[in-house]
C-alpha positions in Angstrom: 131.0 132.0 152.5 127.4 132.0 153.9 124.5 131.4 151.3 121.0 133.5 151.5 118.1 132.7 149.5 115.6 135.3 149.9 112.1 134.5 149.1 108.6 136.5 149.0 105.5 134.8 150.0 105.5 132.1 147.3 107.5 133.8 145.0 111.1 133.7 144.9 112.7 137.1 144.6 116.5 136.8 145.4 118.6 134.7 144.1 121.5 132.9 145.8 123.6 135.6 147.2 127.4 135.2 148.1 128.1 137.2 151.4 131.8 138.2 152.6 132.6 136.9 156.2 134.9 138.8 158.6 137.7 136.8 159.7 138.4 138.1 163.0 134.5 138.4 164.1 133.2 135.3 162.5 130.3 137.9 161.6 129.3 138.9 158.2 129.5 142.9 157.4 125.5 143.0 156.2 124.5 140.8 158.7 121.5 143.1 159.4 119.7 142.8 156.2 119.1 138.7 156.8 117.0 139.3 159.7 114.7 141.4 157.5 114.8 139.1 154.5 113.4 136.2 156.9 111.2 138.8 158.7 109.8 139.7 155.2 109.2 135.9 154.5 107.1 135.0 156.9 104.4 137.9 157.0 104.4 137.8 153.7 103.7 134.3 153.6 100.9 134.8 156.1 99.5 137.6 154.3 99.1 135.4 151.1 97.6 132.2 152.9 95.1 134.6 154.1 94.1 135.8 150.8 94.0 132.3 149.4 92.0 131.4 152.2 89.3 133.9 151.5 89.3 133.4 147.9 88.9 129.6 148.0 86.0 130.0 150.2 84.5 132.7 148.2 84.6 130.6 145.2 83.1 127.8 147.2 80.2 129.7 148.4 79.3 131.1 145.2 79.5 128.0 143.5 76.8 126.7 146.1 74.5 129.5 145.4 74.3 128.7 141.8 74.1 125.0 142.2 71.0 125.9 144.6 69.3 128.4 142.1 69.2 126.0 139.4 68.6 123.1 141.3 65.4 125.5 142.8 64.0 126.2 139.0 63.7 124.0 136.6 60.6 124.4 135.6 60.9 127.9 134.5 63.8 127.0 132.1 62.2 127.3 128.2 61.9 124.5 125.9 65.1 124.2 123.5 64.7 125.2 120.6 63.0 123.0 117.6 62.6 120.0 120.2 60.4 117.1 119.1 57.6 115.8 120.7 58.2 112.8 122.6 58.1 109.6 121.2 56.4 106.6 122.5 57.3 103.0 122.5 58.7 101.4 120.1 62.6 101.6 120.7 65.4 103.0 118.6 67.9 101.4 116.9 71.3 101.9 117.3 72.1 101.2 113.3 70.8 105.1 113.3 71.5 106.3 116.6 74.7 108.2 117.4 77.3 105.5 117.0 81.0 107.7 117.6 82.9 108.6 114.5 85.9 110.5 114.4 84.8 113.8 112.5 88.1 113.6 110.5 89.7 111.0 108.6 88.7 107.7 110.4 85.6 106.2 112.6 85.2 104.8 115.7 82.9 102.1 116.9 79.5 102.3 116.8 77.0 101.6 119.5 75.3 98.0 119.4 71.7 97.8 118.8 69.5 97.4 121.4 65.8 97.1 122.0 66.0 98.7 125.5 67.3 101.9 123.6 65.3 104.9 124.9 62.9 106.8 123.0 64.7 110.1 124.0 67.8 108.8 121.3 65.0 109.0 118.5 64.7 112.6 119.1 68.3 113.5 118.7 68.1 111.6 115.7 65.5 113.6 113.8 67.6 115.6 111.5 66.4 118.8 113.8 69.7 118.7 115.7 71.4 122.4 114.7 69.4 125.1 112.8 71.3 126.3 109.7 72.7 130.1 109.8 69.8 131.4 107.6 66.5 129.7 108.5 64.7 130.9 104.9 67.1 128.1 103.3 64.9 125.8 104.8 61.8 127.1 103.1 63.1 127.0 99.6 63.7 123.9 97.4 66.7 122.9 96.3 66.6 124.7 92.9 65.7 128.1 94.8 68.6 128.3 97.1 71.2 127.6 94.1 72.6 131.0 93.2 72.2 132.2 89.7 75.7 133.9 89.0 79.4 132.4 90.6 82.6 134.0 90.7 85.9 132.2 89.1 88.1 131.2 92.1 91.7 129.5 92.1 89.8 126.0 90.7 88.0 127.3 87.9 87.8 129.8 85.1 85.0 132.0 85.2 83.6 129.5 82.1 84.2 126.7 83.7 82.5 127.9 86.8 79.6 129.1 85.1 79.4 125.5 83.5 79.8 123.8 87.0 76.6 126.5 87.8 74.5 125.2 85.0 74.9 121.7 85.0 73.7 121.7 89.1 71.2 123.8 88.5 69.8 121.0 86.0 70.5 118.3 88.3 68.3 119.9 91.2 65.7 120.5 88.2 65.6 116.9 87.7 66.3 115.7 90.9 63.3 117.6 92.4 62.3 116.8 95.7 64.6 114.0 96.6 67.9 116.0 96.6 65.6 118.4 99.2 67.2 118.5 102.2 65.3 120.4 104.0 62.7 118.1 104.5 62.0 116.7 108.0 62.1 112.6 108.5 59.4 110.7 109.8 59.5 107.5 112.6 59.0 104.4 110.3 59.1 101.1 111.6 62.2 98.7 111.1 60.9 95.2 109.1 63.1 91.9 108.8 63.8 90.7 105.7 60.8 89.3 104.2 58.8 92.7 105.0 57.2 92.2 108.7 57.5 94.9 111.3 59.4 95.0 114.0 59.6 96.6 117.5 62.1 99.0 116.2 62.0 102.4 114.7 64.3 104.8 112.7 64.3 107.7 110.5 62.8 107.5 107.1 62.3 110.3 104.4 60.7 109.0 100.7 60.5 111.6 97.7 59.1 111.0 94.4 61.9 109.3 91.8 61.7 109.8 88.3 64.1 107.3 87.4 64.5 107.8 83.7 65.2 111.5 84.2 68.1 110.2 86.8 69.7 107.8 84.0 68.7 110.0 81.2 70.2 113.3 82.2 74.0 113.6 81.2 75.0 116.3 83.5 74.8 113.7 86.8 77.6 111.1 85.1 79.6 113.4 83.8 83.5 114.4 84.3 84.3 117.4 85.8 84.6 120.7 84.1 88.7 121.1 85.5 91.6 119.0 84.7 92.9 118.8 88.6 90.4 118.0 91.1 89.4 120.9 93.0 91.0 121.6 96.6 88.0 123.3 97.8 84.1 123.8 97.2 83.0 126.9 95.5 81.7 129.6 98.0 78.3 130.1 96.5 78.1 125.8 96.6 79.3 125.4 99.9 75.7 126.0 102.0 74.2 123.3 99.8 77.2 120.4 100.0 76.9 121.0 104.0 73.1 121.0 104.1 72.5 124.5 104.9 75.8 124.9 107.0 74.8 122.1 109.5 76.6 120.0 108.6 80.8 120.6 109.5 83.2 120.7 106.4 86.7 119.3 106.4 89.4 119.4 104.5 91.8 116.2 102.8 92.7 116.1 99.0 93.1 113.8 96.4 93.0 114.1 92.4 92.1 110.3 91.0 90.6 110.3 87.4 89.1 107.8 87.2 85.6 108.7 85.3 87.0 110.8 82.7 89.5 107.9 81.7 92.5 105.9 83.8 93.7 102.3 83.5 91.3 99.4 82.8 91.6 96.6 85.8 92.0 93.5 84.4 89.8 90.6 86.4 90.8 87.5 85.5 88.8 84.1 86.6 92.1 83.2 87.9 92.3 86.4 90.4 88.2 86.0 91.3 88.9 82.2 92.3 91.6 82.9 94.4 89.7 85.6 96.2 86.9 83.4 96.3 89.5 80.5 98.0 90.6 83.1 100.5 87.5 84.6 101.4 86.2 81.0 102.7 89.5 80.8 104.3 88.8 84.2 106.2 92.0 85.1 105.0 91.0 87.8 102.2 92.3 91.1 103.0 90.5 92.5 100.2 89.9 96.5 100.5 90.2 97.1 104.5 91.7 93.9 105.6 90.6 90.7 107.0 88.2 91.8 110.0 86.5 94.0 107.5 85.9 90.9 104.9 84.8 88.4 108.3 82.4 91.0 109.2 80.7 91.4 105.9 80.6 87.8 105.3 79.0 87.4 109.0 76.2 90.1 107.8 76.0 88.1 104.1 75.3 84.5 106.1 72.5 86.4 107.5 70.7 87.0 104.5 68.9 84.4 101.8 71.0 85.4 99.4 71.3 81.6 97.0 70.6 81.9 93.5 70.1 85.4 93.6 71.4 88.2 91.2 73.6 90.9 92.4 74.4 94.8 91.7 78.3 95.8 93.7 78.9 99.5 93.3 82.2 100.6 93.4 84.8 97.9 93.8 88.3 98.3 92.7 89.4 94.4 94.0 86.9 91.9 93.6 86.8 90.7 97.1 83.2 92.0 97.5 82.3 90.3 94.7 83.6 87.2 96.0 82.0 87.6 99.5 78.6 87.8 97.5 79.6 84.3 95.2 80.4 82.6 98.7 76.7 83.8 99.9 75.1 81.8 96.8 74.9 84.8 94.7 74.4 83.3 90.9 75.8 86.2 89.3 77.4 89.7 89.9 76.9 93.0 88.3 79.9 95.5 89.7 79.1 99.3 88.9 82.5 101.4 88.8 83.8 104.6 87.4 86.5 102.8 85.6 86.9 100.4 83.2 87.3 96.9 84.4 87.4 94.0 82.1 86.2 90.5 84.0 86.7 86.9 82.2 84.8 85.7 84.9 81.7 84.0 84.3 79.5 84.6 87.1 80.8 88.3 87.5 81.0 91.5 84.5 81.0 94.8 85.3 79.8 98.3 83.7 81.0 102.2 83.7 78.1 104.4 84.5 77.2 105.1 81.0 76.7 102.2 80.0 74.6 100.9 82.9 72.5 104.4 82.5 72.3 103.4 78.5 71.3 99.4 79.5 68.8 100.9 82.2 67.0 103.1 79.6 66.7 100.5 77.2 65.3 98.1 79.4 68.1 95.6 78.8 69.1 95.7 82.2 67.2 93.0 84.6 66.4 93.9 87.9 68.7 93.3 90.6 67.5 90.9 93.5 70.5 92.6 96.2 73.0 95.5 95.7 76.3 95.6 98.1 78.5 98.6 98.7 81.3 99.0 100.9 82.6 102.5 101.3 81.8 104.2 98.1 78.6 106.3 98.3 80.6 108.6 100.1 82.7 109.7 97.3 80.2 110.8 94.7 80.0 114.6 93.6 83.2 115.7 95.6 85.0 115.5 91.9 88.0 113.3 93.5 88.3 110.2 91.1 86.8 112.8 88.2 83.0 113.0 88.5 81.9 116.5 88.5 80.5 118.2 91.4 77.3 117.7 93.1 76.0 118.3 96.5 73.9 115.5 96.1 75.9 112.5 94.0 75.7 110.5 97.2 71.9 110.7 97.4 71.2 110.3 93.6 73.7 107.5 93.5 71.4 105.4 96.2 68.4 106.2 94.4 69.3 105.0 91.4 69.9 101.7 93.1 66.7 102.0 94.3 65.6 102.0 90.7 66.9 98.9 89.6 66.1 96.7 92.4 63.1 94.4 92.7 60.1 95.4 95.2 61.2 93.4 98.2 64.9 93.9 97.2 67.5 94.7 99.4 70.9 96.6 99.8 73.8 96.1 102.3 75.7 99.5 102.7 78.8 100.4 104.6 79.0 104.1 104.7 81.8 105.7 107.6 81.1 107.5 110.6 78.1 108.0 112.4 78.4 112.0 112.6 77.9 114.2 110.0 80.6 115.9 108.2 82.0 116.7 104.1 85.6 115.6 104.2 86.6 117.6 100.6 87.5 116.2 98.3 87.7 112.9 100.1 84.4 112.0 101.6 81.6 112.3 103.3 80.6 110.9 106.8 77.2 110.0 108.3 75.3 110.7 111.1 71.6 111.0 112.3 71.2 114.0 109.8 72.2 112.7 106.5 71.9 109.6 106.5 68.1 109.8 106.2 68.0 111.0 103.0 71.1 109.0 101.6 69.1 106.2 102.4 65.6 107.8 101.0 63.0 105.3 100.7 64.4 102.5 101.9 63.1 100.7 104.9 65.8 99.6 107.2 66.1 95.8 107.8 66.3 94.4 111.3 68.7 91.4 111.1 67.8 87.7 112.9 70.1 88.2 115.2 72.6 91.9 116.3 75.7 91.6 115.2 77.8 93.6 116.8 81.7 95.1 115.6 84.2 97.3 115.7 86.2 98.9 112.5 85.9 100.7 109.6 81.9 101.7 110.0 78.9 99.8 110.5 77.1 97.4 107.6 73.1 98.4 107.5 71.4 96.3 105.2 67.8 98.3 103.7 65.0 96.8 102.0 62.6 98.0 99.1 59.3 98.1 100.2 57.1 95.7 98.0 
């Protein structure tokens, strides 16, 4: 039995064939047709190394050409579009410039802070990055571009959705300018801690606050208008909660009520102590593990922070509370959606109503620092019950901003470092929100970088006096 593979070029186009011998001649019967199977392989074979010859250098000259036409006329390319003029010396810092978040669940490290920054990074931060889909959103205020009229969908009845309508519509009355958007940041100058300037720059936008209006006004703490938590964001909502459609949406669920009733935590003095004990240890875990707890204790030591009185919102384990005590903090104020019951004598806590109804009565002192870790991007996405609103984030800063002292400051972790609504779960931050999260508040240079690697990076802001 002889064996006779026959091939074509490259391609293989017989398969293995069995061919009869004759006994008495030695001489296969077909012999003839293997002579033109092998004189079939190798023309064809030269045939296609010819045309693969040609091509490959056709390709190559062509990419050539191009290379030399661009390389020949750069200058007649156009400006892109909505560029900003270039900025002069003083350097960005990387606290605002585009650290690398993942744009889904979790963040990656952010880029360390450094003088020698270019001034080019400041213009990629300026909140001019992407144009939305319709450009006349950006003319209107807030309160324009909310529709008058929504359809029910899978979430909500047509009253409830019409009740969801109205209540935004008042909170973008009374929220005015601030929950705008639209509005372009300016360069400001990053201080240090007791107010003077430094080399550094970042984006800064400031609004009007009418801060009684933002306590006062019942449909911003509210619950929200459905049972479950929503699984997606109305479709007449959906421009506003992603800034005119710039800024990518995402999708992960949860359904924790929370602010329309849910356990009370119990803090004993007991529990504080011994978060207080490990925290000094290094060994508290708290909310996002030991390196998370180090790391905020390393930005805390940085700060003059003895004696002072302190605002925490949202904190579910009271290890923030006890990095704070181990700063010098005299006393601790923690800000949640639920109830939490503290026998603690240097730390209580409050439910948004009753902060708002302490605030307006002027029974609530001022607060010397407030710390959050990984809350402000929850509000407004209706996941641990609070109601919708494409702006619970920035409102919930603001009103920080109202009960802080002039020279005040606040040390916020927020995640990510580029922009995108994660519904119902959170929110992530990048060059163009985080500008007006942070409205108002000048951004602190600390005494010396600290640089890290984790959940997201600690900024700490400053009220200006």
């Amino acid at each position: 039995v002889k064996r006779v593979c026959v091939w074509s070029g490259m391609q293989r186009v017989g398969a293995t064939e069995e061919v009869a011998v004759d006994a008495d001649t030695r001489r296969a019967p077909e012999s003839g047709d293997i002579p033109r199977a092998r004189e079939l392989t190798t023309s064809d074979s030269a045939n296609w190394l010819r045309v693969g010859i040609v091509v490959i250098a056709a390709l190559g000259a062509v990419t050539i050409l191009s290379a030399l036409l661009i390389m020949a006329t750069p200058s007649s390319l156009p400006p892109a579009p909505n560029s900003p003029p270039p900025v002069s010396p003083p350097q960005s810092p990387s606290s605002l410039s585009s650290s690398s978040a993942s744009a889904s669940s979790s963040s990656s490290p952010p880029q360390s802070r450094s003088s020698s920054s270019s001034s080019s990074a400041l213009a990629s931060m300026s909140g001019e990055q992407e144009s939305p889909r319709n450009a006349d959103l950006m003319t209107m205020s807030a309160l324009e571009r909310l529709p008058k009229t929504a359809s029910a969908d899978e979430w909500h009845t047509q009253a409830e959705m019409d009740s969801v309508l109205a209540r935004i519509r008042k909170v973008a009355e009374v929220c005015g300018a601030l929950c705008d958007t639209t509005r372009k940041p300016e360069i400001s100058p990053v201080v240090f801690e007791d107010g003077r300037v430094s080399d550094r720059v970042f984006n800064k936008t400031t609004a009007p606050v009418d801060c009684d209006a933002l306590l006062r006004t019942p449909e911003i703490d509210t619950p929200r208008e459905t049972e479950r938590a929503p699984r997606r964001i109305p479709a007449e909502l959906v421009s506003e909660f992603t800034m005119q459609d710039r800024v990518p949406l995402g999708s992960e669920y949860h359904d924790q009520k929370y602010l329309a009733g849910g356990e009370v935590l119990q803090w004993t003095e007991d529990l504080i102590e011994t978060n207080l004990a490990q925290t000094k240890s290094g060994k508290n875990a708290g909310s996002y593990g030991p390196y998370e707890t180090n790391y905020l204790r390393t930005v805390l030591a940085e700060l003059d922070l003895g004696g002072k009185r302190a605002l925490v919102v949202g904190s579910e384990r009271p290890w923030l509370e006890s990095c704070l005590l181990e700063a010098g903090v005299d006393h601790v104020v923690t800000l949640e959606y639920s109830q939490i019951n503290s026998t603690h004598p240097k730390v209580s806590a409050m439910i948004p109503s009753e902060f708002a109804a302490a605030y307006l009565k002027r029974e609530l002192a001022p607060f010397d620092v407030v710390a959050t870790y990984s809350s402000l991007e929850h509000p407004g996405l209706a996941r641990y019950g609070d109601a919708l609103n494409p702006w619970g984030d920035i409102i919930s800063v603001a009103k920080m901003h109202c009960v802080t002292k002039p020279g005040g400051l606040v040390v916020a972790q927020v995640p990510g470092s580029r922009d995108q609504v994660v519904f119902n779960a959170h929110r992530f931050y990048g060059a163009l929100r985080l500008p007006y999260l942070m409205a108002n508040w000048d951004l602190v240079q600390l005494p010396r970088d600290i640089q890290r690697r984790g959940h997201g990076q600690i900024r700490v802001y400053r009220k200006p006096s």
